[in-house]
Backbone bond lengths (Angstrom), bond angles and torsions (degrees), N, CA, C in turn:
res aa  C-N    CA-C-N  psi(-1)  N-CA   C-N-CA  omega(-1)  CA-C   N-CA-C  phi
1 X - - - 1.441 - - 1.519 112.34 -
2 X 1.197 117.40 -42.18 1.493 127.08 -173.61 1.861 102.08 -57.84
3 X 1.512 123.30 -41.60 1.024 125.43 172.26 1.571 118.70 -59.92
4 X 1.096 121.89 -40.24 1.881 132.01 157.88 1.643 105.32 -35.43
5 X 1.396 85.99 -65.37 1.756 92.41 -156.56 1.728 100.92 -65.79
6 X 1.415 115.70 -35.08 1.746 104.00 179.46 1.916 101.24 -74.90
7 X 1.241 124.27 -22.48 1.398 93.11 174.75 1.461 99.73 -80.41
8 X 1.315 134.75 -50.22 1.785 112.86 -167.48 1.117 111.35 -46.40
9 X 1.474 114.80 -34.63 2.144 104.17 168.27 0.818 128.41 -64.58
10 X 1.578 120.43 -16.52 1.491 102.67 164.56 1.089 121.92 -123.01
11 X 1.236 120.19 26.26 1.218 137.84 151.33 1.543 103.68 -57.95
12 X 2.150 101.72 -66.13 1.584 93.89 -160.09 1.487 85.30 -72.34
13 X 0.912 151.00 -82.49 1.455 135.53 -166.04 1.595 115.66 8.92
14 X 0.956 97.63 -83.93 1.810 102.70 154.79 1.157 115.99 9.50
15 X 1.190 93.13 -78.53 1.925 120.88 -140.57 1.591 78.59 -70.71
16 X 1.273 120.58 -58.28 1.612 123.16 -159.04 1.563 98.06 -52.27
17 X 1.207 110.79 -56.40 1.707 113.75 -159.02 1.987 95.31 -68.49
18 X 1.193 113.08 -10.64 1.473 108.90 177.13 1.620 103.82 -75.30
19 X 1.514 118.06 -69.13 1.155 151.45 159.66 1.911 99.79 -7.62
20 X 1.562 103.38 -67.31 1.536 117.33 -174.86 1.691 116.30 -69.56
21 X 1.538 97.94 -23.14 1.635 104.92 174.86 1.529 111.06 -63.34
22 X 1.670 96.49 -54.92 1.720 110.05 -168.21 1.290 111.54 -65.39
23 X 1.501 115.09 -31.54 1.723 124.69 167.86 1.378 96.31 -50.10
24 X 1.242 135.18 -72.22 1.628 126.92 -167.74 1.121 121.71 -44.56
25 X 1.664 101.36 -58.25 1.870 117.84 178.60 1.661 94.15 -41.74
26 X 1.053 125.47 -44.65 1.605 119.21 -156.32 1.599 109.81 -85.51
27 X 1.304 119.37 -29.98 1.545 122.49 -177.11 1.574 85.44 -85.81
28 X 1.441 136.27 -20.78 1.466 104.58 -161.20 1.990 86.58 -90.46
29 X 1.172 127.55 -43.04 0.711 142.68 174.63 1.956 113.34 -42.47
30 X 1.140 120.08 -31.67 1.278 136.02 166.24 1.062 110.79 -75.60
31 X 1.676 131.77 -55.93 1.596 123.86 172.02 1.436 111.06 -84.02
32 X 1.293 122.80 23.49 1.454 102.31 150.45 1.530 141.39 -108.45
33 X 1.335 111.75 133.31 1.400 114.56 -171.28 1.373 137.10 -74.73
34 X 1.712 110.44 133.57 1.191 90.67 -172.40 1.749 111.98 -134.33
35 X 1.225 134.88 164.99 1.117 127.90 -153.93 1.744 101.91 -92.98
36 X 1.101 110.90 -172.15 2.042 113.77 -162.95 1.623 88.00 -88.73
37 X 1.105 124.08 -70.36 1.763 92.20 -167.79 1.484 117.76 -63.92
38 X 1.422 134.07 4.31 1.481 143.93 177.06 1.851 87.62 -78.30
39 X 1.266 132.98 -27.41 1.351 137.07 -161.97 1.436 100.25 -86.45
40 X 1.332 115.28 -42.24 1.593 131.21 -169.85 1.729 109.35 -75.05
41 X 1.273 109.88 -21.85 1.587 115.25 -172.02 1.684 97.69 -81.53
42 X 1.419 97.99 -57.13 1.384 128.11 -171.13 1.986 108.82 -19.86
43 X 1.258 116.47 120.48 1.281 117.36 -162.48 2.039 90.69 -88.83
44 X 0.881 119.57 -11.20 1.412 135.85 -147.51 1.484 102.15 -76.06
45 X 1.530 107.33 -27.98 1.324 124.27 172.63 1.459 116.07 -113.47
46 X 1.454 119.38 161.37 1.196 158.77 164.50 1.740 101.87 -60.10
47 X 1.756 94.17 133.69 1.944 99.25 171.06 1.772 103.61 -37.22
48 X 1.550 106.28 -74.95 1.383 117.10 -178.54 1.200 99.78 -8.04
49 X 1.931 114.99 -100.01 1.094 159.35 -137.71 1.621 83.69 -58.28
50 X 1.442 144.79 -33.58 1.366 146.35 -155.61 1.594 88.48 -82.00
51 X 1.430 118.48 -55.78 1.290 135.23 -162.30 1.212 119.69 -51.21
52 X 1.259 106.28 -54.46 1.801 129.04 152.42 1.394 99.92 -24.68
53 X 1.370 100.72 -85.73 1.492 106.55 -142.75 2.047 115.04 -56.87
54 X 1.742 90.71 -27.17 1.636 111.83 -176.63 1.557 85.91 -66.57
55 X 1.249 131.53 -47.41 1.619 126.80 174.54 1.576 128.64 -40.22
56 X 1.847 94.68 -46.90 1.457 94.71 -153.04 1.766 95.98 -116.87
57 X 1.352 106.45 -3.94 2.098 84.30 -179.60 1.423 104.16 -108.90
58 X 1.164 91.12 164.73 1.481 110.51 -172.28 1.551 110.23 -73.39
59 X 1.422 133.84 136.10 1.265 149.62 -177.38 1.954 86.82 -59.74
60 X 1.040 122.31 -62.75 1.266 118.29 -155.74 1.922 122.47 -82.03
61 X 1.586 104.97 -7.61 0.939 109.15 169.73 1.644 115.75 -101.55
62 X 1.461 100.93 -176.92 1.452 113.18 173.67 1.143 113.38 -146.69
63 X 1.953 115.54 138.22 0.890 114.36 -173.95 1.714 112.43 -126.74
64 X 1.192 109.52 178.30 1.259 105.44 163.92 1.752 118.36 -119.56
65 X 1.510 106.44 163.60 1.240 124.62 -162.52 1.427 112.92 -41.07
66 X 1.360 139.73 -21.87 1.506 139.47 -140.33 1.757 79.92 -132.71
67 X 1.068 131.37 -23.67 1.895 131.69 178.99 1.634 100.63 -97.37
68 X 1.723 117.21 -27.20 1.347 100.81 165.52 1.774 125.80 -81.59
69 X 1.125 110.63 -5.59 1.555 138.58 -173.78 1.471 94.00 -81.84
70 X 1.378 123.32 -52.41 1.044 117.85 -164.98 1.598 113.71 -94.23
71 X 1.188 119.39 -0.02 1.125 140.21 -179.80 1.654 87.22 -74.89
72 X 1.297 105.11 -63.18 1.827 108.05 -160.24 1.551 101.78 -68.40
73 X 1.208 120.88 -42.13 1.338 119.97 -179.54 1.882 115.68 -51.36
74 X 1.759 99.62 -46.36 1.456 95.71 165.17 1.584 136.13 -44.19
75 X 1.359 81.01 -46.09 1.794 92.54 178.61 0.849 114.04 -58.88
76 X 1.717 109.82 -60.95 1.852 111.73 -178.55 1.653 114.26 -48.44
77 X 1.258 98.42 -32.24 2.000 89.84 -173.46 1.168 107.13 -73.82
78 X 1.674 124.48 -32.66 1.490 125.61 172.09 1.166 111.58 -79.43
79 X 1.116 148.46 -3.12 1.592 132.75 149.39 1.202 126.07 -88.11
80 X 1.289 118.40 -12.29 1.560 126.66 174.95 1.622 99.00 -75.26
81 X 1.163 137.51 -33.48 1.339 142.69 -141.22 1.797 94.38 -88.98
């Protein structure tokens, strides 16, 4: 039995350190910036949601994914209004 219980630990062990990898990939992946036609390629979005953003960011800045989200969300709430 003792042999069971050390592989399910490192089994879940595993799983966690997988789990904790993809957490990083994704926050690093969240703070990184990217410029307005990098937004337009971007499969990640919707025609719309592309359209927006080619509308509303600045050629000279850069943003990241969660400030371009909220970029589109602005708009949409100000045109619904």
């Amino acid at each position: 039995m003792k042999g069971i219980g050390g592989a399910l630990a490192m089994f879940t062990k595993k799983e966690t350190d997988q789990k904790k990898n993809l957490e990083e990939t994704e926050q690093q992946h969240n703070d990184t910036e990217y410029k307005k036609e990098q937004f337009a390629d971007a499969r990640q979005f919707s025609r719309l949601e592309k359209d927006i953003l080619v509308a509303v960011l600045s050629e000279e800045k850069t943003y990241t994914v969660q400030a371009a989200q909220q970029h589109i969300q602005q708009f949409m709430n100000g045109e619904a209004q």
